[in-house]
C-alpha positions in Angstrom: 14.9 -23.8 -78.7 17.5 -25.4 -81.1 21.5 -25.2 -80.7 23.7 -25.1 -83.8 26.8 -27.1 -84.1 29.5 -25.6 -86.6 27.9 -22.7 -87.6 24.5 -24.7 -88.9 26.7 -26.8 -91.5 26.1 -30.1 -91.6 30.2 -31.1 -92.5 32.7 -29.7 -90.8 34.9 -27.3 -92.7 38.1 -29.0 -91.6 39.2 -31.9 -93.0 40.7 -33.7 -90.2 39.0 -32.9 -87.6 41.4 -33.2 -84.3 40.1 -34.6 -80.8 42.9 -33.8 -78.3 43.7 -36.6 -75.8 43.0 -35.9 -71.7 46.9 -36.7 -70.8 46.4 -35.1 -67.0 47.0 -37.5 -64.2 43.9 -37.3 -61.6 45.7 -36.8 -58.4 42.6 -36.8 -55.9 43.0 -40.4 -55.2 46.3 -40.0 -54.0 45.6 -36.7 -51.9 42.6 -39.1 -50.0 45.4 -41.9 -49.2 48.3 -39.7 -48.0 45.4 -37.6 -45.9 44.4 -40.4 -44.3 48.2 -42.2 -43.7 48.4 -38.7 -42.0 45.2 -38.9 -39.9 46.1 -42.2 -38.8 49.7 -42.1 -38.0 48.5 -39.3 -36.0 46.2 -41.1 -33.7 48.4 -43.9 -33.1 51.9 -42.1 -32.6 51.3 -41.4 -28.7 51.0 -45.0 -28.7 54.3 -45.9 -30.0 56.3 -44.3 -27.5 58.2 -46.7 -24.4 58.0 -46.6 -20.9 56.9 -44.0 -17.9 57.2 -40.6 -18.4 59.4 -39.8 -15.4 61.4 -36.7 -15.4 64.4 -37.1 -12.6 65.9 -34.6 -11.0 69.3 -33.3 -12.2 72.5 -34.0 -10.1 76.4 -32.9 -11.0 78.3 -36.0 -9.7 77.3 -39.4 -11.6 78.3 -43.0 -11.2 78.2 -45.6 -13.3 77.0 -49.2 -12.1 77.3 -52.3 -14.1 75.1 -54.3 -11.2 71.5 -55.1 -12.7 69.1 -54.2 -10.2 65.1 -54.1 -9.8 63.7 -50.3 -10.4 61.2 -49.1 -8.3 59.1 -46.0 -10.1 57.2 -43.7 -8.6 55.1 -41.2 -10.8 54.3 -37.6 -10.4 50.8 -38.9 -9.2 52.0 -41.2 -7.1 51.5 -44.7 -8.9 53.8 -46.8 -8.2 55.7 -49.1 -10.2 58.4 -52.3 -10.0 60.4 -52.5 -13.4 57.5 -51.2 -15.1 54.3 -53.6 -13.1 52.1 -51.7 -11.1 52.7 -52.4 -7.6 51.2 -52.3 -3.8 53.6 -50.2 -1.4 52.6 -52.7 1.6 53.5 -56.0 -0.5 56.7 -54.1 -2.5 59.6 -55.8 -0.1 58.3 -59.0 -0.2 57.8 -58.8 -4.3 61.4 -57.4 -4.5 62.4 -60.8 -2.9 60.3 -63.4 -4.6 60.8 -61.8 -7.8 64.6 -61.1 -7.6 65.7 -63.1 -5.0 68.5 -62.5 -2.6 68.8 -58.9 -4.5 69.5 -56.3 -1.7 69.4 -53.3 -3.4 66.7 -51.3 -5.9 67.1 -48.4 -8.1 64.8 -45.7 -7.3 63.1 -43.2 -9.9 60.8 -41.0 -8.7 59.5 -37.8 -10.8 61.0 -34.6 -9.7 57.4 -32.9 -9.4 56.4 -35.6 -7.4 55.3 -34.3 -3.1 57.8 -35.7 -0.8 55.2 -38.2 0.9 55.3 -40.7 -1.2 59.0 -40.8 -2.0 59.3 -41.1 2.5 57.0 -43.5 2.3 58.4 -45.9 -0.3 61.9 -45.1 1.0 60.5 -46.3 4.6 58.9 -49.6 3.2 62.0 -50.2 1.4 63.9 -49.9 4.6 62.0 -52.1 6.6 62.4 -54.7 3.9 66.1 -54.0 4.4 66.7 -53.5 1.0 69.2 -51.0 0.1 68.3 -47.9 -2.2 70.1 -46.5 -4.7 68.4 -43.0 -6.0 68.4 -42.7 -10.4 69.4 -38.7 -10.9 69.8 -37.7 -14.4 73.5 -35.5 -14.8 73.1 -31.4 -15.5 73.7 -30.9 -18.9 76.3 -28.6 -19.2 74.5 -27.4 -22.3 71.8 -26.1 -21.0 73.0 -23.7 -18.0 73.4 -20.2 -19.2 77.0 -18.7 -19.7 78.2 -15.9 -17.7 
């Protein structure tokens, strides 16, 4: 089986005989890259975010302090934490001291979800220690309360 080129002519019947340039950019390359910037800034953005997730309860009256005090976090599982280092509850008065010295007061965060035991019981050790405790409440956002 034989294929003809040009209608079986041997010349072409044009005299110049154009050949048209490929001028299209190939854009697959650059679809692969941006997919996979996408892929990974996907898998590492829950890493890039600060701190314990702690959601305090809301209060109406807030006060400002300027003192700088140790915080003492306690999770909605009940982990607890001093200024971010996980921490025993029987050794948490005498770690206040050594690390902060003659500090007599803590901040305390504890997660609004978070069972009552746990915030008794740090409160209790705390007391014991005779450390002072100053609870962190976040204000009511006047925002979000529904108008009448």
């Amino acid at each position: 089986m034989a294929f003809s080129y040009n209608g079986g002519q041997l010349a072409p019947q044009r005299r110049f005989l154009r050949t048209s340039t490929l001028s299209d950019i190939n854009i697959v390359p650059l679809v692969d890259v941006v997919l996979v910037l996408l892929i990974i800034f996907m898998l590492t953005a829950h890493v890039m975010e600060f701190g314990l997730e702690v959601d305090v309860p809301k209060v109406r009256q807030v006060k400002d302090s300027a003192q700088e005090l140790p915080v003492v976090t306690l999770t909605r599982d009940g982990r607890l934490y001093l200024n971010d280092q996980p921490v025993n509850i029987n050794e948490l008065g005498p770690v206040i001291r050594q690390k902060f010295g003659n500090q007599s007061a803590v901040y305390l965060r504890a997660d609004k979800a978070t069972i009552w035991d746990p915030v008794a019981q740090v409160i209790s050790a705390l007391d014991q220690a005779k450390i002072k405790i100053n609870i962190v409440t976040q204000p009511v956002d006047e925002a979000d309360r529904p108008r009448r």
